[in-house]
C-alpha positions, -999 to 999 in steps of 0.1 A, spaced: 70 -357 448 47 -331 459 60 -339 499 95 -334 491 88 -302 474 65 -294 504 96 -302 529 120 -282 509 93 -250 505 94 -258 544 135 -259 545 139 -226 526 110 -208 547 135 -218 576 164 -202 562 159 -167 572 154 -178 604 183 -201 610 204 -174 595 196 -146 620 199 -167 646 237 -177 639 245 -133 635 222 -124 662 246 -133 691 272 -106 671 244 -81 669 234 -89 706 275 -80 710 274 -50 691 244 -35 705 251 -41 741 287 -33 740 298 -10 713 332 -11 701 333 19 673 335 16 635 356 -19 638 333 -32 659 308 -27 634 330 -42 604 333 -75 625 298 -75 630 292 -69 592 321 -95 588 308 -124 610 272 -122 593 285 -120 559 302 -155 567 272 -165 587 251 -161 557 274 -179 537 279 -210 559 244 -212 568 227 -200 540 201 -220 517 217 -226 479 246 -200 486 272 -195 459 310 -203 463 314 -164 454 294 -152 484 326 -159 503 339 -124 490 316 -108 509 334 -114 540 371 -112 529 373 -82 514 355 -59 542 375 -85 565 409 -68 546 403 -37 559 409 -49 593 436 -70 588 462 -42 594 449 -36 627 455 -61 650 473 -90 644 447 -113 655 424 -99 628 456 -99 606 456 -137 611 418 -145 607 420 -126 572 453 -147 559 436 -180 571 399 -169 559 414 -154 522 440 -182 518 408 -209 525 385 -192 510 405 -182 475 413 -216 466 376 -225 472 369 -208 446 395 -225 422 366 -255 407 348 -227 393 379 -222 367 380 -255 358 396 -250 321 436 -260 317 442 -226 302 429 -211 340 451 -230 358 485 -216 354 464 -182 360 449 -189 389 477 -201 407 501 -178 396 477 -152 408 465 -170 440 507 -173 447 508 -136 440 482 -127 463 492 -149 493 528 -139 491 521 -103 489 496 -107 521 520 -124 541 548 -104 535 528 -74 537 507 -80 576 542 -95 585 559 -61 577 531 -42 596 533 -65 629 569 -74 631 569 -66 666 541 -87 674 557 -124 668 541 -146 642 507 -141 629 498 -180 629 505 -209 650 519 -240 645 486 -255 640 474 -228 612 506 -231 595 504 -269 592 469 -261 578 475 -240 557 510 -257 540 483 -287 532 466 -266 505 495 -270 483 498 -308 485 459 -306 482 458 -284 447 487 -303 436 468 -337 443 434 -322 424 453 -303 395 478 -326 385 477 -361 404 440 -372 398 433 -367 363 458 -394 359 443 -421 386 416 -444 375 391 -426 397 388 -400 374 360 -417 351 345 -434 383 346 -400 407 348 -372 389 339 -347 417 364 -361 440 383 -332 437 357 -311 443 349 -326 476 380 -325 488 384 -286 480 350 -281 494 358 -302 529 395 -290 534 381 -256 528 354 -257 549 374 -266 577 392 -233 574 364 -209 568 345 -224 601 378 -219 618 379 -185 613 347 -180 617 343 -191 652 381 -176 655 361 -138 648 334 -146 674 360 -152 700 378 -116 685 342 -96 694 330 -110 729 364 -105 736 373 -76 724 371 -45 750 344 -13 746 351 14 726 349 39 757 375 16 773 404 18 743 397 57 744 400 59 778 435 40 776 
């Protein structure tokens, strides 16, 4: 007992560590090649979702911190306007275990359908000119969180797995999920070591 809280005491000393070193490359980028006041948010962005994926003991909540400076960008560029829709879609229904209660559901979803509609509409309005915000790929993705809610919401608590696995839903929000936060994480990174100087865009 005593080594396994010794090797956890280790894990969490660690942490700090192991969470700079996943933002420093995005620092690093910031420092070295300035790219103004957004340059700066995506920096803030990428290590609030750095911190999150890579943190010791994080909440599901923490994922906040990243979409909603990551909103502010969205109307921007249309590659930022597709990281937000594909991080905010993910990482709002991640959150949906936390209300757990049948009186939630028909609020969450109503206001998760709200949300979603009024984002998509909204960044497809701004970039009209710019083609579609998602690919083929992102769209498949992100079409699979309906089938995946419905599955959790409504189809399981009527299998036979429910007394046996109870947090099967739970792990299949968590994993589908994940696969979309990580996406758009390492979709952002590509956005800043790509993205041109600040001195350059003013020159142009």
């Amino acid at each position: 007992m005593a080594a396994a809280r010794r090797r956890r005491g280790d894990a969490q000393d660690l942490q700090p560590l192991e969470n700079q070193g996943q933002a420093r490359p995005s620092v690093f980028c910031l420092w070295f090649k300035p790219q103004g006041p957004r340059g700066f948010l995506r920096c803030l962005v990428l290590c609030a979702l750095s911190s999150f994926l890579f943190g010791w003991h994080v909440h599901e909540k923490a994922v906040l911190l990243a979409i909603l400076p990551l909103s502010l960008l969205s109307v921007e560029r249309p590659r930022d306007a597709s990281i937000y829709l594909i991080l905010s879609a993910t990482g709002h229904l991640s959150l949906f275990p936390l209300l757990f209660t049948a009186p939630e559901l028909p609020i969450k979803i109503l206001l998760m359908l709200l949300f979603t509609v009024f984002s998509f509409s909204s960044l497809k309005a701004i970039f009209r000119k710019e083609g579609p915000l998602l690919n083929w790929l992102e769209t498949i993705y992100l079409m699979g969180l309906i089938p995946l809610e419905i599955f959790c919401e409504i189809v399981f608590p009527f299998t036979p797995w429910t007394l046996k696995f109870p947090f099967l839903p739970l792990l299949f929000t968590s994993v589908y999920c994940a696969v979309g936060i990580v996406y758009a994480w390492l979709k952002l990174y590509i956005s800043v070591f790509a993205g041109p100087p600040a001195i350059r865009q003013k020159e142009e």
